[in-house]
CHARMM-style PDB file with segment names, atoms N, HN, CA, C and O in Angstrom:
ATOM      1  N   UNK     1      39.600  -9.040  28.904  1.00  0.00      PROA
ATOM      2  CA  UNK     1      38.356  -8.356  29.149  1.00  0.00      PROA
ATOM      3  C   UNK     1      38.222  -7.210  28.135  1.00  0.00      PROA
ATOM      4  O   UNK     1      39.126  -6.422  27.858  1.00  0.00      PROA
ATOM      5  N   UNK     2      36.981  -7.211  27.613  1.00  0.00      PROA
ATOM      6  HN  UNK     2      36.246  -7.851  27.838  1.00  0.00      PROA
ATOM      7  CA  UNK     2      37.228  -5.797  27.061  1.00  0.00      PROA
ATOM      8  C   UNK     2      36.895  -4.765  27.443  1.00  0.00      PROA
ATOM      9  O   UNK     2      35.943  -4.754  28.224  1.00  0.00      PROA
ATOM     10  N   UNK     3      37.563  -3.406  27.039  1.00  0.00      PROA
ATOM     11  HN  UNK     3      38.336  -3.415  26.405  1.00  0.00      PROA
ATOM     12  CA  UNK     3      37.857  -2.404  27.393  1.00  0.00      PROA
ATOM     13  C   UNK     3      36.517  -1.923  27.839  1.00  0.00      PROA
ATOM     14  O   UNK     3      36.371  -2.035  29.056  1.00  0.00      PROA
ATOM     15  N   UNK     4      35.325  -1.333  27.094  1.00  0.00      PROA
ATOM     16  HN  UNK     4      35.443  -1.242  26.105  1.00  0.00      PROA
ATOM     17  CA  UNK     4      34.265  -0.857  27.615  1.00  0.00      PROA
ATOM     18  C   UNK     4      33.930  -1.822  28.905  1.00  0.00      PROA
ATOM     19  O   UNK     4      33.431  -1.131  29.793  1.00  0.00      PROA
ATOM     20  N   UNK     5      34.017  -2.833  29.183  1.00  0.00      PROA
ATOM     21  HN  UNK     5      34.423  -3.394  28.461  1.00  0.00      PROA
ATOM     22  CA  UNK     5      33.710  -3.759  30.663  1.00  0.00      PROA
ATOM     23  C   UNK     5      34.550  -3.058  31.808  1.00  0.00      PROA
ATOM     24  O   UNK     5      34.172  -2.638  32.902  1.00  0.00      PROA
ATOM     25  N   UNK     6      35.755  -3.061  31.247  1.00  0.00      PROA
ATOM     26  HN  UNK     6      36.062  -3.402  30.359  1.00  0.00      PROA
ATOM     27  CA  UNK     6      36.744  -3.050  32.344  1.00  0.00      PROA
ATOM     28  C   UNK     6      36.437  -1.442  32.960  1.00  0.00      PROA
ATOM     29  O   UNK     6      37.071  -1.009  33.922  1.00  0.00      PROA
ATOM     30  N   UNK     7      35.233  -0.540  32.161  1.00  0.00      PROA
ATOM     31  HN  UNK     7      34.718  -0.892  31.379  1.00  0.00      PROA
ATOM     32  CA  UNK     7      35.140   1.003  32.519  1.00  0.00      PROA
ATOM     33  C   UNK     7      33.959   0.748  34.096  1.00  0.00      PROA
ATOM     34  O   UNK     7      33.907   1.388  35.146  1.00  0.00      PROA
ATOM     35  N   UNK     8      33.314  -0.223  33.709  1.00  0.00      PROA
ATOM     36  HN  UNK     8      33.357  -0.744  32.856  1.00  0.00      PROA
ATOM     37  CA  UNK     8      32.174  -0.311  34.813  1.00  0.00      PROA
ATOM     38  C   UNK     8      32.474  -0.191  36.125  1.00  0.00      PROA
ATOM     39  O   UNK     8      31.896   0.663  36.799  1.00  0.00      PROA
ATOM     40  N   UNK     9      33.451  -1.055  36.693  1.00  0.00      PROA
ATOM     41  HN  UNK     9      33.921  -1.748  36.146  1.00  0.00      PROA
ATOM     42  CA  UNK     9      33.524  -0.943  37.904  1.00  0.00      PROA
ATOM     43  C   UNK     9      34.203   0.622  38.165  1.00  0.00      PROA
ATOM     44  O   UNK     9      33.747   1.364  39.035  1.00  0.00      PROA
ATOM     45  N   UNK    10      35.130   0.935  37.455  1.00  0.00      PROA
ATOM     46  HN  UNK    10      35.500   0.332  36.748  1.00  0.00      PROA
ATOM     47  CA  UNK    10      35.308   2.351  37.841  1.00  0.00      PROA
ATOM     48  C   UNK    10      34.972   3.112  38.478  1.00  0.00      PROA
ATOM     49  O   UNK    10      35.329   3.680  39.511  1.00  0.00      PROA
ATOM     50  N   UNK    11      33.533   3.146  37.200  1.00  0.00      PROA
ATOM     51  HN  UNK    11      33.243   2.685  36.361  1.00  0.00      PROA
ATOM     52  CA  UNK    11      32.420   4.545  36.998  1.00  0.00      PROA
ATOM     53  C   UNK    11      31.604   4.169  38.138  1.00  0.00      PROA
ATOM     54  O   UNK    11      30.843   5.084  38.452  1.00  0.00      PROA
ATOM     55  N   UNK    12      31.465   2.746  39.137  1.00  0.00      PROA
ATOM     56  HN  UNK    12      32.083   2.003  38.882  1.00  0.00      PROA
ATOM     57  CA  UNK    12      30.699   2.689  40.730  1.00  0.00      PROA
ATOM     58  C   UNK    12      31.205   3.955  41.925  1.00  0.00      PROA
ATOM     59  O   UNK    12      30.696   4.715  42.750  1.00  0.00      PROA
ATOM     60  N   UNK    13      32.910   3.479  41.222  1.00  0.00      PROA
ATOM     61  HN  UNK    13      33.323   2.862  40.552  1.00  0.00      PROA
ATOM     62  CA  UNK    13      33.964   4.052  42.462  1.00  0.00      PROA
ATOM     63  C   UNK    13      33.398   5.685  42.006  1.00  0.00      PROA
ATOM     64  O   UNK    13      32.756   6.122  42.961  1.00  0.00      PROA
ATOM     65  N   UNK    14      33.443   6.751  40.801  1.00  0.00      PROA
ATOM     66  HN  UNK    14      33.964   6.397  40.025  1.00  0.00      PROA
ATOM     67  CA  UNK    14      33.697   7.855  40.836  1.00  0.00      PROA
ATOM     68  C   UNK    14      32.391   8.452  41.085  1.00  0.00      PROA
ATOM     69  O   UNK    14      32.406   9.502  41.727  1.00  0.00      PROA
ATOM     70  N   UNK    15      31.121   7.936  40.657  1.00  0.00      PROA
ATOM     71  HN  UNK    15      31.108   7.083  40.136  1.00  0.00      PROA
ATOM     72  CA  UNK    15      29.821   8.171  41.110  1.00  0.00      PROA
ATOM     73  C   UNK    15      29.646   8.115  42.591  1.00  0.00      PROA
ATOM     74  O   UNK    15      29.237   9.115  43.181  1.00  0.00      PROA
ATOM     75  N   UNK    16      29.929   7.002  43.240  1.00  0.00      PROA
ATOM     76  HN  UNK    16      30.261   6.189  42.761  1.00  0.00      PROA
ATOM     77  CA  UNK    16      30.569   7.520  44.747  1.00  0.00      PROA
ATOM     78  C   UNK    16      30.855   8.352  45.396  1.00  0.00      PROA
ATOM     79  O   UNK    16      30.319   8.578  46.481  1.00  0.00      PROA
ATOM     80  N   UNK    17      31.977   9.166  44.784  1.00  0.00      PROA
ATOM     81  HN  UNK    17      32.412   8.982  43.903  1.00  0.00      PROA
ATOM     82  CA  UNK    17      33.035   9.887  45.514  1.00  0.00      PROA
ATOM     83  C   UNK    17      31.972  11.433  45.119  1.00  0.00      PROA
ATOM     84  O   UNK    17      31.783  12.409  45.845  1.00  0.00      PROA
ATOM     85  N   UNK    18      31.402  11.146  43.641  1.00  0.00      PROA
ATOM     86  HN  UNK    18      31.556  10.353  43.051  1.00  0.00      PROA
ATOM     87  CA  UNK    18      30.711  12.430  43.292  1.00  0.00      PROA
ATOM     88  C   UNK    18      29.575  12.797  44.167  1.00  0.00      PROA
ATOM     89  O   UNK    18      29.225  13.950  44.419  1.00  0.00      PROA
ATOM     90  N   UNK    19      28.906  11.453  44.709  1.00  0.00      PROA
ATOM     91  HN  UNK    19      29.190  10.517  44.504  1.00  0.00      PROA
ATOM     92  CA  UNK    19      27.536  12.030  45.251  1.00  0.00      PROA
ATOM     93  C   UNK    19      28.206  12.130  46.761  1.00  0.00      PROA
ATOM     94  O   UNK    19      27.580  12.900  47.490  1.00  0.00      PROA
ATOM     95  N   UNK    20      29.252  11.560  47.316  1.00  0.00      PROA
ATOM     96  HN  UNK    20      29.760  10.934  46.724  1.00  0.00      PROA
ATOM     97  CA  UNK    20      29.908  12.010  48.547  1.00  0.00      PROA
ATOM     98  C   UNK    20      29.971  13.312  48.701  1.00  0.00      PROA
ATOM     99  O   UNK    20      29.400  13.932  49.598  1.00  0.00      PROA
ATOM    100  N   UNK    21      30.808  13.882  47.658  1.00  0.00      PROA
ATOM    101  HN  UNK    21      31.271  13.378  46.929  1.00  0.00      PROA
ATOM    102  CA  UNK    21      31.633  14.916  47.558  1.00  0.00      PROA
ATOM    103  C   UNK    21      30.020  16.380  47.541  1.00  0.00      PROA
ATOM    104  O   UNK    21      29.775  17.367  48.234  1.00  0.00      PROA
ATOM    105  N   UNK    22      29.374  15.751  46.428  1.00  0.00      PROA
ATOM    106  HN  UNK    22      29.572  14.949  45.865  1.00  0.00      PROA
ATOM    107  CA  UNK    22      27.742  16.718  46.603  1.00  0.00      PROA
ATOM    108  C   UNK    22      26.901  16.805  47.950  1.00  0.00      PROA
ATOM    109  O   UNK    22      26.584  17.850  48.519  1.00  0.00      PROA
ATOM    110  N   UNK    23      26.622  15.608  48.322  1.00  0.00      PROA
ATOM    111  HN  UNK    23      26.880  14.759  47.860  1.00  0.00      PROA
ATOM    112  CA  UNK    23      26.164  15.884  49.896  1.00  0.00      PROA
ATOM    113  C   UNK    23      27.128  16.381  51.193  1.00  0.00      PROA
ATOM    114  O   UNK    23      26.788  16.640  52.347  1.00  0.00      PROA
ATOM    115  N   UNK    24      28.474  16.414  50.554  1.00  0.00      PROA
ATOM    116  HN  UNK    24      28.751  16.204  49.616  1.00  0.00      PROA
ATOM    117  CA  UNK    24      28.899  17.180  51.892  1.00  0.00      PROA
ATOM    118  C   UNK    24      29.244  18.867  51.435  1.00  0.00      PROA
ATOM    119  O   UNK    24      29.701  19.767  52.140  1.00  0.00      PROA
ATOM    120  N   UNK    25      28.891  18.885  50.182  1.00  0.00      PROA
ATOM    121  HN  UNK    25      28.521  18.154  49.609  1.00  0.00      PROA
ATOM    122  CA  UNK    25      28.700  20.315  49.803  1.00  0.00      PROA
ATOM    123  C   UNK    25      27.521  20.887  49.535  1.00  0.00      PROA
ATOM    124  O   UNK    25      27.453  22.059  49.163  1.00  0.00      PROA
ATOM    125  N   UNK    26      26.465  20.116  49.696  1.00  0.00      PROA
ATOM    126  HN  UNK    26      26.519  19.164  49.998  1.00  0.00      PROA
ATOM    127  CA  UNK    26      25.269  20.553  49.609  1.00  0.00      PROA
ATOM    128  C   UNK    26      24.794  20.897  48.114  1.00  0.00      PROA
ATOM    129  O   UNK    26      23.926  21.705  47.785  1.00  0.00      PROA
ATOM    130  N   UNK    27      25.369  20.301  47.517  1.00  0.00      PROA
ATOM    131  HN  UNK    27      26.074  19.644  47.784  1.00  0.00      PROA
ATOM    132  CA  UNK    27      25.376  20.480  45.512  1.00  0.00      PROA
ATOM    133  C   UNK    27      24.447  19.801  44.925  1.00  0.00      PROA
ATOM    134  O   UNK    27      24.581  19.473  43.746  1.00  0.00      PROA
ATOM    135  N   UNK    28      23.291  19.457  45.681  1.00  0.00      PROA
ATOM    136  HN  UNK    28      23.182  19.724  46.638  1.00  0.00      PROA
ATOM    137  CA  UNK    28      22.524  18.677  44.730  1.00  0.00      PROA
ATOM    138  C   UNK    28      21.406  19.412  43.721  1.00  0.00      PROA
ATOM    139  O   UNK    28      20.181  19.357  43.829  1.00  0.00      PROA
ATOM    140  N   UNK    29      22.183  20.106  42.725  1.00  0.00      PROA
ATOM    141  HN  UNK    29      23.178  20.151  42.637  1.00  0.00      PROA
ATOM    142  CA  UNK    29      21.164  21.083  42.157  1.00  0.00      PROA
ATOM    143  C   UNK    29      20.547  20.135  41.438  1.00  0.00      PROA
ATOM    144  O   UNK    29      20.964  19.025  41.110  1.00  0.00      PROA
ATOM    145  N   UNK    30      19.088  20.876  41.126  1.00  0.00      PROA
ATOM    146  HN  UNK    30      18.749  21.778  41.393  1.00  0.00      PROA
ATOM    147  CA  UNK    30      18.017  20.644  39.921  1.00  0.00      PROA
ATOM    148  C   UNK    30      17.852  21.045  38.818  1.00  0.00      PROA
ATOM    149  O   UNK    30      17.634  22.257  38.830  1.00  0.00      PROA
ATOM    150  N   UNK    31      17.846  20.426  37.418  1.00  0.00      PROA
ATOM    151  HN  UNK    31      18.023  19.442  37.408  1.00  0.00      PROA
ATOM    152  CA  UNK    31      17.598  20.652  36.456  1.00  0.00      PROA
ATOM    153  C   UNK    31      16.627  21.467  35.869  1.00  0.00      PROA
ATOM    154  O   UNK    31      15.693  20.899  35.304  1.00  0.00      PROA
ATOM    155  N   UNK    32      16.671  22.912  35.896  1.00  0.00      PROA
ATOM    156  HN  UNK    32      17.430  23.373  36.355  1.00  0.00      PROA
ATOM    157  CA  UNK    32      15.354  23.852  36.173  1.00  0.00      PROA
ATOM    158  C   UNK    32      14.574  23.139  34.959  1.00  0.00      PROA
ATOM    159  O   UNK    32      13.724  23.948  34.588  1.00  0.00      PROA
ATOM    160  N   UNK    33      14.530  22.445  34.500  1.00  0.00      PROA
ATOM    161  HN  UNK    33      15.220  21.787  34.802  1.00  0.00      PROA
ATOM    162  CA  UNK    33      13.187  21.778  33.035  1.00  0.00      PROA
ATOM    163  C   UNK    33      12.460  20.966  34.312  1.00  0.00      PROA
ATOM    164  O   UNK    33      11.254  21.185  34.428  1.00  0.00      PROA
ATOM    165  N   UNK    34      12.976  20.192  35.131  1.00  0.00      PROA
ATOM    166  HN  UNK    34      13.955  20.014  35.037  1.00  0.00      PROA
ATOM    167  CA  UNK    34      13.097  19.100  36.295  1.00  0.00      PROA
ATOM    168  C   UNK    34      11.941  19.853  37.407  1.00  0.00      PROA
ATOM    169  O   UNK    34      10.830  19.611  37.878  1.00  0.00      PROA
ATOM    170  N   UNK    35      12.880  20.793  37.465  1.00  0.00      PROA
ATOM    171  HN  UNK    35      13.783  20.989  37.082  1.00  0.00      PROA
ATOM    172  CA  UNK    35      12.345  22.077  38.830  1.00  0.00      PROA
ATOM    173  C   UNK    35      10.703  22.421  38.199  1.00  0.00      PROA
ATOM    174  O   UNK    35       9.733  22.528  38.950  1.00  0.00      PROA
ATOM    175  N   UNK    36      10.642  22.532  37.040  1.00  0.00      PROA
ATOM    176  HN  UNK    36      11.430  22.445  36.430  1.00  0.00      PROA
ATOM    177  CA  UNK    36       9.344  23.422  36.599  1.00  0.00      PROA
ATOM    178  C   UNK    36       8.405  21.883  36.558  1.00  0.00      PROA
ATOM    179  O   UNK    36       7.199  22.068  36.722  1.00  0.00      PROA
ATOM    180  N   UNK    37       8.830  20.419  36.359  1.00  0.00      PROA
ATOM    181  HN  UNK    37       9.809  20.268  36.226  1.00  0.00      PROA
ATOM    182  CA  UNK    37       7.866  19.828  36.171  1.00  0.00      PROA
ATOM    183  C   UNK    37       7.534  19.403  37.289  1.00  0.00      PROA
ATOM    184  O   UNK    37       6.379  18.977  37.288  1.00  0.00      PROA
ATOM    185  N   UNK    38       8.334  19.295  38.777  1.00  0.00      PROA
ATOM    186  HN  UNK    38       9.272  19.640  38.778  1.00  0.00      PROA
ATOM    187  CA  UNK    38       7.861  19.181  39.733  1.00  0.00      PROA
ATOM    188  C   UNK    38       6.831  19.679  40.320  1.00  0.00      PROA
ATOM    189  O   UNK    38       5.850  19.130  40.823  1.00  0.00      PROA
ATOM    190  N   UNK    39       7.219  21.108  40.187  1.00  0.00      PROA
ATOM    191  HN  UNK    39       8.015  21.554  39.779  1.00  0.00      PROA
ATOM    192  CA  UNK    39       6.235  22.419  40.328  1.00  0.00      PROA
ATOM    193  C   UNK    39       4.781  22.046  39.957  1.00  0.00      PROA
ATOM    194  O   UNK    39       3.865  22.234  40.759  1.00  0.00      PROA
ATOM    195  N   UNK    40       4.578  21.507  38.710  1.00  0.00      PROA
ATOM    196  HN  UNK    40       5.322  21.355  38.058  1.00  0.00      PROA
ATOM    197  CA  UNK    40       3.198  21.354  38.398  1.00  0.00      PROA
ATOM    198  C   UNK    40       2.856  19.689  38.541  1.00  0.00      PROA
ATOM    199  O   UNK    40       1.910  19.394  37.810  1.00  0.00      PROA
ATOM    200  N   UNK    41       3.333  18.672  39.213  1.00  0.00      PROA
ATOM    201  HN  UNK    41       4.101  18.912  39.806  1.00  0.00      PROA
ATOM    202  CA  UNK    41       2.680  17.483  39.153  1.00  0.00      PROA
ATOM    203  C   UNK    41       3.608  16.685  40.341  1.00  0.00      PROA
ATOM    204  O   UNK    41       4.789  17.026  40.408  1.00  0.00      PROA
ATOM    205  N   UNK    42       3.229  15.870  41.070  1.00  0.00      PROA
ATOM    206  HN  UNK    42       2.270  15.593  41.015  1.00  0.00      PROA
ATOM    207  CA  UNK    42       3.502  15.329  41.988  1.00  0.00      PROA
ATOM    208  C   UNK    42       4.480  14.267  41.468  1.00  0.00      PROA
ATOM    209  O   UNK    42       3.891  13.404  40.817  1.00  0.00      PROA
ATOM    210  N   UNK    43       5.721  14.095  41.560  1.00  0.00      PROA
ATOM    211  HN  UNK    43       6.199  14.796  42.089  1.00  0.00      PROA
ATOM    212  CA  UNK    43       6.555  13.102  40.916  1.00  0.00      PROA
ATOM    213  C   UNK    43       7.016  12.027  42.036  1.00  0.00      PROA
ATOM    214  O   UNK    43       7.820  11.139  41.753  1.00  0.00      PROA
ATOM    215  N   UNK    44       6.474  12.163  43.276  1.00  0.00      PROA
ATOM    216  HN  UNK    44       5.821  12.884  43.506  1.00  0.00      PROA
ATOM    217  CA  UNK    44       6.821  11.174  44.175  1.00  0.00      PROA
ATOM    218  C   UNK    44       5.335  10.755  44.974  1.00  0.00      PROA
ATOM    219  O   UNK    44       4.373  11.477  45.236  1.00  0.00      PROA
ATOM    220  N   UNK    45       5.564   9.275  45.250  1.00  0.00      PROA
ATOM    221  HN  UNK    45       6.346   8.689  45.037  1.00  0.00      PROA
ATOM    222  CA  UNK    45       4.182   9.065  45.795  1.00  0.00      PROA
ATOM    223  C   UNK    45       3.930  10.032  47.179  1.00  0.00      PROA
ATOM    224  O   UNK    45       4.621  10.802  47.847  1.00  0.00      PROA
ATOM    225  N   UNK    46       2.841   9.641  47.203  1.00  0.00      PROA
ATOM    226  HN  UNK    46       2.279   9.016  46.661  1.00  0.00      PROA
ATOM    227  CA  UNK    46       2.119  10.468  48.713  1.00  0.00      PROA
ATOM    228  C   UNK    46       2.719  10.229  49.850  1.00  0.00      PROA
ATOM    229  O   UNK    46       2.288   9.194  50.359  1.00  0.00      PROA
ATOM    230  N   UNK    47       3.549  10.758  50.475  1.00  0.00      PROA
ATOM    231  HN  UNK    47       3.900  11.598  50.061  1.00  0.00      PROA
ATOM    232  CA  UNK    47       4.394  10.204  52.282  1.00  0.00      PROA
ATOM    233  C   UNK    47       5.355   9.807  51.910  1.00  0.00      PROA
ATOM    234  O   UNK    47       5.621   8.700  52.378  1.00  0.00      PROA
ATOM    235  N   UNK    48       6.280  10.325  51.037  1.00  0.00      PROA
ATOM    236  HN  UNK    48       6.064  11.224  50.656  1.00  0.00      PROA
ATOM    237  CA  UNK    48       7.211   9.828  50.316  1.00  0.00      PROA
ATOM    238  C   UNK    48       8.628  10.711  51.251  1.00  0.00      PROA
ATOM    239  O   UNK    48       9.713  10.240  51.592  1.00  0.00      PROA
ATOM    240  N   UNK    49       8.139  11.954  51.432  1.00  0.00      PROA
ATOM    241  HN  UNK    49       7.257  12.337  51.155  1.00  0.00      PROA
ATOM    242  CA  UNK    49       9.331  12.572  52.130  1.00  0.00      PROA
ATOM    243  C   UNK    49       9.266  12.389  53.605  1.00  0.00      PROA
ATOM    244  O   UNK    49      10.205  12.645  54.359  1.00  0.00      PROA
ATOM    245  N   UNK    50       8.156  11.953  53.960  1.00  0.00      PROA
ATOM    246  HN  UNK    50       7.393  11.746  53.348  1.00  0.00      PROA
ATOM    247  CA  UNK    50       7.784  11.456  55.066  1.00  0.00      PROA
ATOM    248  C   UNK    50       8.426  10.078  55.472  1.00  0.00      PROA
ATOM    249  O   UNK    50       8.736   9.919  56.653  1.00  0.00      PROA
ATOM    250  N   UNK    51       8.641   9.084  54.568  1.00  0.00      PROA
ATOM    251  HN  UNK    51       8.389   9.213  53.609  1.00  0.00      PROA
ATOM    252  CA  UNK    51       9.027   7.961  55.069  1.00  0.00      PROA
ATOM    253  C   UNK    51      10.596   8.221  54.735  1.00  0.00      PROA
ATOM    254  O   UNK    51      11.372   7.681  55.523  1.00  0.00      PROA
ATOM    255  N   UNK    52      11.182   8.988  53.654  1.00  0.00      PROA
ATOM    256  HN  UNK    52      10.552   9.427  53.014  1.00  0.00      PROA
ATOM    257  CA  UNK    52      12.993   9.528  53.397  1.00  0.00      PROA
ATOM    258  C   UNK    52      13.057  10.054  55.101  1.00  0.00      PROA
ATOM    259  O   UNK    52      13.875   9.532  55.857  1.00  0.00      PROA
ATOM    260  N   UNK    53      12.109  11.126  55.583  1.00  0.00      PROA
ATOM    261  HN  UNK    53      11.444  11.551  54.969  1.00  0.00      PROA
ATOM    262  CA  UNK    53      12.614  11.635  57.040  1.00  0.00      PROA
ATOM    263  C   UNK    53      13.218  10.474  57.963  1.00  0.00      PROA
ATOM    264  O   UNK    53      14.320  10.535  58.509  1.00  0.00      PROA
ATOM    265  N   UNK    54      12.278   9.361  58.051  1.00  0.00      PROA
ATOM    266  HN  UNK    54      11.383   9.311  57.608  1.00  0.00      PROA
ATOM    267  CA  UNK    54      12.151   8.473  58.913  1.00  0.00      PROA
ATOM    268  C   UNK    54      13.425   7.739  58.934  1.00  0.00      PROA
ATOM    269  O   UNK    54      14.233   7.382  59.792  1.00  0.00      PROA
ATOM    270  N   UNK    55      13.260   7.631  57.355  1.00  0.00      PROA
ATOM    271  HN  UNK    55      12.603   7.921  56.659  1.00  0.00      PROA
ATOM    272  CA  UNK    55      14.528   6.515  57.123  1.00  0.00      PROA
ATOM    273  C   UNK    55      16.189   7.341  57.922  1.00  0.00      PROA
ATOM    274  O   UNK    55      17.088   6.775  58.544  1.00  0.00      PROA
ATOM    275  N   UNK    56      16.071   8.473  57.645  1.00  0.00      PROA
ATOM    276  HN  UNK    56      15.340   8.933  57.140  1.00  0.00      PROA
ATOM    277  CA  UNK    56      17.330   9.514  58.009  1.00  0.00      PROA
ATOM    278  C   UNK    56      17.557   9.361  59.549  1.00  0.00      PROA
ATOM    279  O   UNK    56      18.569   8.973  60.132  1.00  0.00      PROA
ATOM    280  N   UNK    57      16.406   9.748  60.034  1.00  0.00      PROA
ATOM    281  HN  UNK    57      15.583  10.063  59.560  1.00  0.00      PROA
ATOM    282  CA  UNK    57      16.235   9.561  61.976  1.00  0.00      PROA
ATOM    283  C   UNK    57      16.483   8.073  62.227  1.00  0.00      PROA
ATOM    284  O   UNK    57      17.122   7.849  63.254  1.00  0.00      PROA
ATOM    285  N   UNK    58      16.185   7.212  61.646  1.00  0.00      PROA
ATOM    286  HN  UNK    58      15.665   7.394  60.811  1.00  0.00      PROA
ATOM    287  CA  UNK    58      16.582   5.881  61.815  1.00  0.00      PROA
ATOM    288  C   UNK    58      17.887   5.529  62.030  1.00  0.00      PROA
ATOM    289  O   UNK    58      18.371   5.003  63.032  1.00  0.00      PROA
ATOM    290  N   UNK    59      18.643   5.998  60.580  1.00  0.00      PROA
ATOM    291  HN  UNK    59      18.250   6.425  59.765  1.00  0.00      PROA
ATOM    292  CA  UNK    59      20.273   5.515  60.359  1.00  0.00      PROA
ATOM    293  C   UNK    59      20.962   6.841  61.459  1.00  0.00      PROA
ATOM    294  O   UNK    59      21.979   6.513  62.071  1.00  0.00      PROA
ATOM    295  N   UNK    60      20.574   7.876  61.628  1.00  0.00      PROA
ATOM    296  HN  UNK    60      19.748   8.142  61.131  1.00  0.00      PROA
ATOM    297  CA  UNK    60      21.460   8.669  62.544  1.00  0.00      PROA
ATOM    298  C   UNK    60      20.737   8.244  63.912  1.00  0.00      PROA
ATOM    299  O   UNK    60      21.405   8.694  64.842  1.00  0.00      PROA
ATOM    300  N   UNK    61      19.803   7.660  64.294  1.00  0.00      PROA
ATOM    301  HN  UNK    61      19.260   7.294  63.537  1.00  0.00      PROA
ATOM    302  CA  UNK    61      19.802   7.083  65.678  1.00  0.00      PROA
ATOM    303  C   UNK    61      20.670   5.444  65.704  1.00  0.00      PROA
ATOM    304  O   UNK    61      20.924   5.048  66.842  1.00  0.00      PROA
ATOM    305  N   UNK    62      21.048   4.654  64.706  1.00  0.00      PROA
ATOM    306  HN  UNK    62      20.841   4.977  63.783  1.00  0.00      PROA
ATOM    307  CA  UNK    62      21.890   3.635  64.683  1.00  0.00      PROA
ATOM    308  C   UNK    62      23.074   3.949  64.138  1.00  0.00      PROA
ATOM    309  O   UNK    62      23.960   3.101  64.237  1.00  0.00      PROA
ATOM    310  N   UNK    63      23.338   5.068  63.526  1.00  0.00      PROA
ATOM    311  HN  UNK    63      22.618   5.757  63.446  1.00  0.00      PROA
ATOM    312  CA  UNK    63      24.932   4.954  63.647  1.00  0.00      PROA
ATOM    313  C   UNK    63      25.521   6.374  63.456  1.00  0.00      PROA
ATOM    314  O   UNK    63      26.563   6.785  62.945  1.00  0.00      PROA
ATOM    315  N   UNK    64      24.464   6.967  64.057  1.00  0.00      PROA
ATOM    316  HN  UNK    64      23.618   6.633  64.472  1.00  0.00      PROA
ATOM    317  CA  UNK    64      25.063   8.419  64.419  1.00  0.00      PROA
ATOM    318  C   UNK    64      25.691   9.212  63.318  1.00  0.00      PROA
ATOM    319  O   UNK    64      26.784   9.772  63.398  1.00  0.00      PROA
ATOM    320  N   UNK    65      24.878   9.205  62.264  1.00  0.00      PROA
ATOM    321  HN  UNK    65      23.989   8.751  62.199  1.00  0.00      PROA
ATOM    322  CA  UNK    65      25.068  10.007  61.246  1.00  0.00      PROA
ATOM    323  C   UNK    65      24.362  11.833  61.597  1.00  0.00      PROA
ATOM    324  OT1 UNK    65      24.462  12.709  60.739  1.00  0.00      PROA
TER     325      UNK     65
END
């Protein structure tokens, strides 16, 4: 196999552990260039955090997150 292949599955496992490791520390900072373009233009559709809520109350009413 070659070497750059054999990096892929890795980099699933450590991206994992990173966004684990951020949501149970609450680390999900923003890229203030990111932060300022939000600020001025809508980057997610309309009911968008509305249906993320739902989805959240969903999985912690089925498995008690």
């Amino acid at each position: 196999m070659a070497p750059l292949l054999s990096a892929i599955p890795n980099l699933v496992f450590f991206q994992t552990i990173a966004a684990i490791i951020a949501e149970r520390l609450k680390s999900w900072d923003v890229h203030p260039y990111l932060d300022a373009v939000s600020k001025q233009m809508e980057v997610k559709a309309e009911g968008y955090e509305e249906s993320v809520n739902a989805l959240k109350a969903k999985a912690a009413e089925c498995y008690g997150m």
